[in-house]
PAGU-520886 format. One record per atom (N, C-alpha, C): residue number from 1; residue in three letters; atom name; x, y, z. Coordinates in steps of 0.02 Angstrom, whole numbers, plus 50000, padded with zeros to 5 digits. Layout:
[pt NUM, ALA, CA, [X, Y, Z]] ...
end
This chain:
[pt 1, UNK, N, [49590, 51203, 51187]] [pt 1, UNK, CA, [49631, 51156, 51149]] [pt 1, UNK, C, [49672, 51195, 51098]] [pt 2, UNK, N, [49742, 51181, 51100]] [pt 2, UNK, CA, [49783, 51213, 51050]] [pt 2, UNK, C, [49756, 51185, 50993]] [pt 3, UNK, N, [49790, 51212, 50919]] [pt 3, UNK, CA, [49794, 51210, 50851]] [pt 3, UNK, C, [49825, 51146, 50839]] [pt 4, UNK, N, [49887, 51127, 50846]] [pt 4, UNK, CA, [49893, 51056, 50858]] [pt 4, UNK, C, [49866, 51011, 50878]] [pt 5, UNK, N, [49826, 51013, 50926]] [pt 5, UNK, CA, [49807, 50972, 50961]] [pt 5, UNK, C, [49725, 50968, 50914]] [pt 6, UNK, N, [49695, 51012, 50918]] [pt 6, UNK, CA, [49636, 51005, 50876]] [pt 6, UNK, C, [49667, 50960, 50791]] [pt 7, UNK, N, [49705, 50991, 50765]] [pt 7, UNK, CA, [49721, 50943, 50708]] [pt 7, UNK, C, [49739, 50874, 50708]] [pt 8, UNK, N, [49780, 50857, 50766]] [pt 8, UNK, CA, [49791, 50780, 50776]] [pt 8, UNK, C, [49761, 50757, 50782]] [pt 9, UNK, N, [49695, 50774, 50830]] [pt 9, UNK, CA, [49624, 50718, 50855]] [pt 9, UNK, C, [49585, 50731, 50783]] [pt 10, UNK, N, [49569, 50766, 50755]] [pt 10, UNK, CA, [49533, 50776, 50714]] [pt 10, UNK, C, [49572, 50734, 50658]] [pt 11, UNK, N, [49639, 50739, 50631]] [pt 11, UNK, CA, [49665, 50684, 50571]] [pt 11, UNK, C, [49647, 50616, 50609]] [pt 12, UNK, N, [49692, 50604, 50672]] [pt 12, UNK, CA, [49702, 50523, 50682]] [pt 12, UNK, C, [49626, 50503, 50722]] [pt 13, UNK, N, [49600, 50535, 50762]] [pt 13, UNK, CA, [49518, 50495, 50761]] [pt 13, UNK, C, [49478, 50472, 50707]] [pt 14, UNK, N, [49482, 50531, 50651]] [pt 14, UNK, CA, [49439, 50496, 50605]] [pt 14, UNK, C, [49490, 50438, 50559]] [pt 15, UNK, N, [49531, 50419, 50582]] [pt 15, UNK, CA, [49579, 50400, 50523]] [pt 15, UNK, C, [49591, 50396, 50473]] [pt 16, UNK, N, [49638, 50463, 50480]] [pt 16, UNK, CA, [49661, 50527, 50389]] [pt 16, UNK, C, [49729, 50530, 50408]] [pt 17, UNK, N, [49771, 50484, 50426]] [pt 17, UNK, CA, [49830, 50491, 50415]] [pt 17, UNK, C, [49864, 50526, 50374]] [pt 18, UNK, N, [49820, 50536, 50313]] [pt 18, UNK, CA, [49877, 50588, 50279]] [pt 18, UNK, C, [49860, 50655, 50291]] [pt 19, UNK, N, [49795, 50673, 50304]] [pt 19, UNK, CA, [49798, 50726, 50316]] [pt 19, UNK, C, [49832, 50746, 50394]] [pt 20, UNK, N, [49831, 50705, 50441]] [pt 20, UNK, CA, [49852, 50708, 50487]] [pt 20, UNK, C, [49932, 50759, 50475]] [pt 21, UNK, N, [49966, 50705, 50439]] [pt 21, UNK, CA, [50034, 50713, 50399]] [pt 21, UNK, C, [50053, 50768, 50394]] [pt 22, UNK, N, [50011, 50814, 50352]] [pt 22, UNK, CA, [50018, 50859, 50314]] [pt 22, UNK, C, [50012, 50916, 50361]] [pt 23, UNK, N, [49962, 50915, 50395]] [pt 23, UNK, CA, [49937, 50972, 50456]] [pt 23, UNK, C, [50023, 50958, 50510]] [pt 24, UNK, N, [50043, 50915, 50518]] [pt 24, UNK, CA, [50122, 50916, 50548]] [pt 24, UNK, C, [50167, 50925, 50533]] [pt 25, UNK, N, [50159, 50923, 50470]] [pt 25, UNK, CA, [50207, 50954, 50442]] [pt 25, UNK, C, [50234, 51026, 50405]] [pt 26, UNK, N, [50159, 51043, 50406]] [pt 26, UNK, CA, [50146, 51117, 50418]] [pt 26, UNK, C, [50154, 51175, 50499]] [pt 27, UNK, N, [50136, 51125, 50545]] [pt 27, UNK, CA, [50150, 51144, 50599]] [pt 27, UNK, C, [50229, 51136, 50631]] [pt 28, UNK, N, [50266, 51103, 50601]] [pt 28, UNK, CA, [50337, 51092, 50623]] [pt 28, UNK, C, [50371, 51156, 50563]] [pt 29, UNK, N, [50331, 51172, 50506]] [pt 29, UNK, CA, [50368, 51212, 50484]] [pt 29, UNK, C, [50353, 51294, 50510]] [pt 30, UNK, N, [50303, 51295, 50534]] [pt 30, UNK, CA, [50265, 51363, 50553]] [pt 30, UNK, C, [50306, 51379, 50625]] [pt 31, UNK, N, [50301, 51299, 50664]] [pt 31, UNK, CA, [50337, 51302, 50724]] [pt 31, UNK, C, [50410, 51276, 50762]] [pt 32, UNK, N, [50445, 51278, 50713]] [pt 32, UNK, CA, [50505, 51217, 50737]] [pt 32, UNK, C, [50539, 51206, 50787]] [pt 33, UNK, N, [50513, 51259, 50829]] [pt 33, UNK, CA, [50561, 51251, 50890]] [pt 33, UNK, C, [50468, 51244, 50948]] [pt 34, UNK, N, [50427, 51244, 50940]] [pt 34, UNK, CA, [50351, 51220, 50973]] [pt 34, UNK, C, [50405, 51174, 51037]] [pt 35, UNK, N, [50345, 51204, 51099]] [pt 35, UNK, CA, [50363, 51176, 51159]] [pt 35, UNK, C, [50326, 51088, 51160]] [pt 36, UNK, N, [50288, 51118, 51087]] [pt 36, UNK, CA, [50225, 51045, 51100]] [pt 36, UNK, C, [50269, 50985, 51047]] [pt 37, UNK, N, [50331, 50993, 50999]] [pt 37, UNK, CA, [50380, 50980, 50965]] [pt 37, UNK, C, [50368, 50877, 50977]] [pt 38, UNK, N, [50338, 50875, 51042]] [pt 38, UNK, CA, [50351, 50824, 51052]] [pt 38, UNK, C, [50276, 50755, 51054]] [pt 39, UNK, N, [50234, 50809, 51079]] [pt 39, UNK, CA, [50162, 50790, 51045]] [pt 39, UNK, C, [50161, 50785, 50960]] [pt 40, UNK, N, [50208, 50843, 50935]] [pt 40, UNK, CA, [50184, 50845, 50855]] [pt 40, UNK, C, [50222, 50778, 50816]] [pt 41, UNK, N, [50261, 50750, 50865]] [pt 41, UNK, CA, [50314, 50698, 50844]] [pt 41, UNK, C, [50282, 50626, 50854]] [pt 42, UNK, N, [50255, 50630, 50909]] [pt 42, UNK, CA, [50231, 50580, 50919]] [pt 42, UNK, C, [50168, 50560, 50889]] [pt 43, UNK, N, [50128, 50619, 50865]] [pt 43, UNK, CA, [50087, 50614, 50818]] [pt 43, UNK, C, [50107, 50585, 50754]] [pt 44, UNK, N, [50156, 50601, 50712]] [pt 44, UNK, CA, [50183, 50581, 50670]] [pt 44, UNK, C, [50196, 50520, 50668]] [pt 45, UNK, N, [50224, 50481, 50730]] [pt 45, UNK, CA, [50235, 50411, 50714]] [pt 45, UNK, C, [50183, 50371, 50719]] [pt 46, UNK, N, [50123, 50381, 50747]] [pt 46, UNK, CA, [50062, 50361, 50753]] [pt 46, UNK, C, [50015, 50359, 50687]] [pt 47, UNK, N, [50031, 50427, 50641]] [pt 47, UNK, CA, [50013, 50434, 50575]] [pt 47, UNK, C, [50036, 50388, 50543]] [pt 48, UNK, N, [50102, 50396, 50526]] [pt 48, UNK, CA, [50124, 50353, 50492]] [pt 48, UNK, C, [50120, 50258, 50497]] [pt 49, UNK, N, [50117, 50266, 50550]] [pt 49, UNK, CA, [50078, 50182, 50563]] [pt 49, UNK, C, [50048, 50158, 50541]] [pt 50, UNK, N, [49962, 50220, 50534]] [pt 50, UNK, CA, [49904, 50201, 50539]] [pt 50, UNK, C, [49912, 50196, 50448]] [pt 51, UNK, N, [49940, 50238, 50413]] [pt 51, UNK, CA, [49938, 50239, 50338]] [pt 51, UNK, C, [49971, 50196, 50323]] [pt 52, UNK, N, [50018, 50138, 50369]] [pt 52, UNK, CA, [50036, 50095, 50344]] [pt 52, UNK, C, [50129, 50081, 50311]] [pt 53, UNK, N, [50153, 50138, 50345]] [pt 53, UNK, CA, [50212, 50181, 50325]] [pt 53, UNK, C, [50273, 50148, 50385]] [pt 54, UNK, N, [50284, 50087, 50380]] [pt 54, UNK, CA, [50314, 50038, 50439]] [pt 54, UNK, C, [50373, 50077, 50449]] [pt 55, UNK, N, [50402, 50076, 50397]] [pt 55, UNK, CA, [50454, 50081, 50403]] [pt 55, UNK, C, [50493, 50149, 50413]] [pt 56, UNK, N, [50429, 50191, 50389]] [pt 56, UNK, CA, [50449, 50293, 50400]] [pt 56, UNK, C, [50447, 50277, 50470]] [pt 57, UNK, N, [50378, 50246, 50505]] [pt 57, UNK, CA, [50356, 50225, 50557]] [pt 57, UNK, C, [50405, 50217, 50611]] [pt 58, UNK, N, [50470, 50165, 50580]] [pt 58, UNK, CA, [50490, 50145, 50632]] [pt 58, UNK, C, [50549, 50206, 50638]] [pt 59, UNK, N, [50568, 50236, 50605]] [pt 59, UNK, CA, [50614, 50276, 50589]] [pt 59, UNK, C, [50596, 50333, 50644]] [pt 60, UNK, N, [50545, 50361, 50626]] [pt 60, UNK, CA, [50536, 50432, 50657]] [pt 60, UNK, C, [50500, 50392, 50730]] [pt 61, UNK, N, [50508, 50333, 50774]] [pt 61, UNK, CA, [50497, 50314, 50838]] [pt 61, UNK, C, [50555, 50306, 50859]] [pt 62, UNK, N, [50617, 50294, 50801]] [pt 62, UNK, CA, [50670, 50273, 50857]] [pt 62, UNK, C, [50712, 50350, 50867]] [pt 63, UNK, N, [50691, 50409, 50809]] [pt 63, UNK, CA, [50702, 50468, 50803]] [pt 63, UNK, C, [50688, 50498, 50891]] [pt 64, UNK, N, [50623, 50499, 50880]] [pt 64, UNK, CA, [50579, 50535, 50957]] [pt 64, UNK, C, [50610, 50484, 51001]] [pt 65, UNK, N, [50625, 50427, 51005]] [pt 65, UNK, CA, [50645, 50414, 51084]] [pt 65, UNK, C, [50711, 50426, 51091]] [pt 66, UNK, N, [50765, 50438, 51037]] [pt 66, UNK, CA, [50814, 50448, 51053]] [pt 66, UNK, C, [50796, 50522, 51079]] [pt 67, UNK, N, [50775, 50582, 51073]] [pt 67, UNK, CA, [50763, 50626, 51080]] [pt 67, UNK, C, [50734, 50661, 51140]] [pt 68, UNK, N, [50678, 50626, 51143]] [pt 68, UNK, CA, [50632, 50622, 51209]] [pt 68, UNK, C, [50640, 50535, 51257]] [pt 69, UNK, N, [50685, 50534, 51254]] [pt 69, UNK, CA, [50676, 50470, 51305]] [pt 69, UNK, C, [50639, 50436, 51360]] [pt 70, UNK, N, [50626, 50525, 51405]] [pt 70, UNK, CA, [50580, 50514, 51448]] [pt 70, UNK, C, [50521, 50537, 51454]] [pt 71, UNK, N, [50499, 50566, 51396]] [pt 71, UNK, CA, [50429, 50585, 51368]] [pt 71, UNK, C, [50370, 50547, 51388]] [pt 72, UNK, N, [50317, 50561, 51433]] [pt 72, UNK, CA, [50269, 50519, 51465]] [pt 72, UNK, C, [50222, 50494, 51391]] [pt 73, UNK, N, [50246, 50517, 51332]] [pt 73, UNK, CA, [50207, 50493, 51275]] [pt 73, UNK, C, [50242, 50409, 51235]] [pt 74, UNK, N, [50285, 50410, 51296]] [pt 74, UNK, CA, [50353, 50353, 51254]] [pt 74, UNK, C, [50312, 50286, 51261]] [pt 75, UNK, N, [50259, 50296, 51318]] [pt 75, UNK, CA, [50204, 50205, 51316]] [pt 75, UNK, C, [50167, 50217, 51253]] [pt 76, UNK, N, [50161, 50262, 51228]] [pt 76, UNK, CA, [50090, 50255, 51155]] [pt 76, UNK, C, [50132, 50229, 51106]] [pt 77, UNK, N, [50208, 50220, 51094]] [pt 77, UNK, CA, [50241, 50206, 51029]] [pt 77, UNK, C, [50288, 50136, 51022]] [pt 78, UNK, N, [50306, 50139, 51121]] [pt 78, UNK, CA, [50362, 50078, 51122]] [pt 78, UNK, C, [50351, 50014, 51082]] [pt 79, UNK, N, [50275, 50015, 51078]] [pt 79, UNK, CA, [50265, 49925, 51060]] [pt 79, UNK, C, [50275, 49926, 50990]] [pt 80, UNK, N, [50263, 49980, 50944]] [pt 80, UNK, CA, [50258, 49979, 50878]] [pt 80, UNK, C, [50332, 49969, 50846]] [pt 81, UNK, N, [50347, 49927, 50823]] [pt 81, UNK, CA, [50406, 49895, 50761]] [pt 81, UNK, C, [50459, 49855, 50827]] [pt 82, UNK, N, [50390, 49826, 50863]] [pt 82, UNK, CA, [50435, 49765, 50893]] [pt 82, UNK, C, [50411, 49688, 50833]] [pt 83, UNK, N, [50446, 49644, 50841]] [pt 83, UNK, CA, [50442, 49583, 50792]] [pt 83, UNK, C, [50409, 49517, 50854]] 
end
């Protein structure tokens, strides 16, 4: 298991959204061009959810799908900041 990947399950299982946060945002700065760029993104909008952050929330989902459109991660986020 990569470094990312160990930090995401480990913030968002136990639910630590902020630390989640912080570990991605450390990793987008360590890595900004990361092949995984898109796991670390989608992590982020999932963070930000869970802390309650609707509206960063909805921001950085409509960010990643403009981006990744066809990202097999695009079912974990579509439903979030529908009304």
């Amino acid at each position: 298991m990569n470094d990312l990947d160990s930090y995401r399950k480990l913030a968002l299982d136990h639910r630590r959204p902020k630390q989640a946060l912080r570990l991605l945002d450390q990793h987008a700065h360590d890595y900004p061009n990361s092949h995984l760029a898109d796991t670390r993104e989608v992590s982020r909008v999932l963070a930000l959810h869970e802390l309650g952050s609707t509206s960063d929330g909805c921001r950085a989902k409509q960010r990643f799908l403009a981006r990744w459109p066809e990202s097999p991660y695009r079912h974990r986020i579509e439903k979030l900041c529908t009304k």
